[in-house]
C-alpha positions as CSV (number, residue, x, y, z in Angstrom):
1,X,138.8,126.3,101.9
2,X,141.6,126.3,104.2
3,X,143.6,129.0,104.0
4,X,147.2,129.7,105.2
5,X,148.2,133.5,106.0
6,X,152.0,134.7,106.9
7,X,152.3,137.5,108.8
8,X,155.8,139.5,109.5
9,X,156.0,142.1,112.1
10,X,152.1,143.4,111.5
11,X,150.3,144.5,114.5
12,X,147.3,143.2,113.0
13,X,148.3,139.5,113.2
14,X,147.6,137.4,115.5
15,X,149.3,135.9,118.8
16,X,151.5,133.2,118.2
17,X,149.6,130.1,119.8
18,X,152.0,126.8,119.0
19,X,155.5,126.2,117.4
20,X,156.3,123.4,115.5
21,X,159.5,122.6,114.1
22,X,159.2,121.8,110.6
23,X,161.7,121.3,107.6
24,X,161.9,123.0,103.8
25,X,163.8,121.7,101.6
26,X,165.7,123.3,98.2
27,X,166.1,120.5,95.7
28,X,168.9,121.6,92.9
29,X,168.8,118.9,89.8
30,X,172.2,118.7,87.4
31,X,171.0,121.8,85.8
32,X,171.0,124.2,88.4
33,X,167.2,124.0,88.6
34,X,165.0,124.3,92.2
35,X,162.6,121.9,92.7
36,X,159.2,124.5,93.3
37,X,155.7,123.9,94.3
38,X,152.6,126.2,94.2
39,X,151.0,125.8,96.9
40,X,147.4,125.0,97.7
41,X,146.5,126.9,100.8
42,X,147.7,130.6,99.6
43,X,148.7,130.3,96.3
44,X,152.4,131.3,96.7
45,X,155.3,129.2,95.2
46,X,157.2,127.7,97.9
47,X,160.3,124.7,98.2
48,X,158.4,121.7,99.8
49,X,158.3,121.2,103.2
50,X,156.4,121.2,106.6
51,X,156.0,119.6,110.2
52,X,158.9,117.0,111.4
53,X,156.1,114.1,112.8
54,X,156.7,112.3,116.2
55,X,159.4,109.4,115.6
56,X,160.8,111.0,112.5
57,X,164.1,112.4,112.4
58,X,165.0,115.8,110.3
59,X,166.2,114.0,107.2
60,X,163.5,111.6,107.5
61,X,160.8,114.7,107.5
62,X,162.4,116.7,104.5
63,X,162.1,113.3,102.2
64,X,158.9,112.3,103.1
65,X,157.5,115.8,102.8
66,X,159.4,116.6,99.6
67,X,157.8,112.9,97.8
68,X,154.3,113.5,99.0
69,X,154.2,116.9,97.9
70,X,156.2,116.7,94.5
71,X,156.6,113.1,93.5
72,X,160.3,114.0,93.9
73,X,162.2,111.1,95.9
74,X,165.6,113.1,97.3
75,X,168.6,112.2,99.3
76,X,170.0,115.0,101.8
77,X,173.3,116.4,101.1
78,X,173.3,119.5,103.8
79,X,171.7,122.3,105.7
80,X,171.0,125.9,104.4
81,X,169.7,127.3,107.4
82,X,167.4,127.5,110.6
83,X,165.1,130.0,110.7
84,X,162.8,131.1,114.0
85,X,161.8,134.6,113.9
86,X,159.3,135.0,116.2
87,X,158.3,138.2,113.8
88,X,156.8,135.8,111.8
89,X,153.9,134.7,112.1
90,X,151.9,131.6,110.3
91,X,148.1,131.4,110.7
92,X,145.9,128.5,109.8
93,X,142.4,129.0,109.1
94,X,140.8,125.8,109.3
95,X,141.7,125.4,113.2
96,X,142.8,129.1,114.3
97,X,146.7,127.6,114.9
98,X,148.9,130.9,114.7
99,X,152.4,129.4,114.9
100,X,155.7,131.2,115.3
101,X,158.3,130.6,112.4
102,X,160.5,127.5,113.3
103,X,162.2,125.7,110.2
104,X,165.0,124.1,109.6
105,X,166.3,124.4,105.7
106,X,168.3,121.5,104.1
107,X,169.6,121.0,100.5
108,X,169.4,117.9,98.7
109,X,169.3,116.4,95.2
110,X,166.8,114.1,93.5
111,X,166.5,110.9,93.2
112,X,164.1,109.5,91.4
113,X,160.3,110.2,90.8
114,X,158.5,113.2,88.4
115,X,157.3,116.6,89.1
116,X,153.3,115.7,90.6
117,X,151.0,117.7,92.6
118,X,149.1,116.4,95.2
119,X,147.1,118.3,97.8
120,X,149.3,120.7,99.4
121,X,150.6,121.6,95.7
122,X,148.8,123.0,92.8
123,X,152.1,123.4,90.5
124,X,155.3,121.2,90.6
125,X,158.0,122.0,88.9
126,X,161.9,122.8,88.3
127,X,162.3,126.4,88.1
128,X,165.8,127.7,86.6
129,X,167.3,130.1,89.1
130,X,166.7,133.6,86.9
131,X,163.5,132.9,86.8
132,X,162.7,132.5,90.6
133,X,162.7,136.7,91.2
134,X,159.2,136.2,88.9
135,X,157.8,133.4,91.2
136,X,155.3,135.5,93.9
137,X,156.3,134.0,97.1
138,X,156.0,135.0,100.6
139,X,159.1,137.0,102.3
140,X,160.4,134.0,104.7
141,X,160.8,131.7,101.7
142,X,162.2,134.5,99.6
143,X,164.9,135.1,101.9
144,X,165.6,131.4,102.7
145,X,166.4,131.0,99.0
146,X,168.1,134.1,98.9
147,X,170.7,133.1,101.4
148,X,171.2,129.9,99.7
149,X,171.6,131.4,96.2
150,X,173.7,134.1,97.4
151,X,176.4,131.5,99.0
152,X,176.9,133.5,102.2
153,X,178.1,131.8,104.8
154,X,176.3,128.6,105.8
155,X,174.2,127.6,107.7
156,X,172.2,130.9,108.3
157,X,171.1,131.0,111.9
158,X,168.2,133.7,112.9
């Protein structure tokens, strides 16, 4: 199986190769809930996101990634942060990509649709915000829903 691996300042990972902007997204419902996958290729919990595609605009990315990976239509409402540490580092197994961190977080709020998985997602679903410290994550996400839960000042830029 395909497996993802993140990397932050280790000597042992490998030379960035490719860098895609991409989008996550933290989906808040009316009770304070984020929206939450597990995801397939490493297990971690994660908001949804991933690559903008060729003709797609930012907002047009963070819907379409956020449906096909939770069943959760959304509708933007702002940005949380962009994030391009070239510390980190994301390698794909199935095609040796190693790709430096580029991502672009937004906020929005559902719209319609139910908690599914699909294949990028093993788990799907609204997470109260106490209980996120006990969701094993990697450190990038970690601290892109730190700074959104910690209302610093917005966007983060780094």
């Amino acid at each position: 199986m395909a497996r993802r691996i993140d990397y932050y300042d280790d000597p042992q990972a490998p030379a960035a190769n490719s860098l895609v902007p991409s989008v996550n997204v933290i989906v808040a419902n009316d009770r304070g809930e984020i929206l939450m996958i597990r995801r397939s290729d490493n297990d971690n919990w994660a908001v949804p996101g991933g690559a903008i595609d060729l003709g797609e605009s930012v907002p047009e990315a963070a819907i379409r990634e956020t449906l096909e990976e939770t069943g959760i239509e959304c509708a933007i409402t702002g940005i949380s942060g962009i994030y391009s540490d070239p510390k980190h580092v994301i390698l794909y197994t199935s095609d040796g990509e190693a790709r430096q961190e580029f991502s672009i977080v937004l906020l929005a709020r559902p719209v319609s649709g139910e908690p599914t998985t699909s294949d990028e997602s093993r788990e799907v679903r609204w997470v109260p915000k106490t209980e996120l410290a006990d969701c094993g994550m990697d450190r990038s996400m970690r601290l892109r829903i730190s700074h959104h839960l910690d209302g610093g000042p917005a966007p983060y830029i780094g």
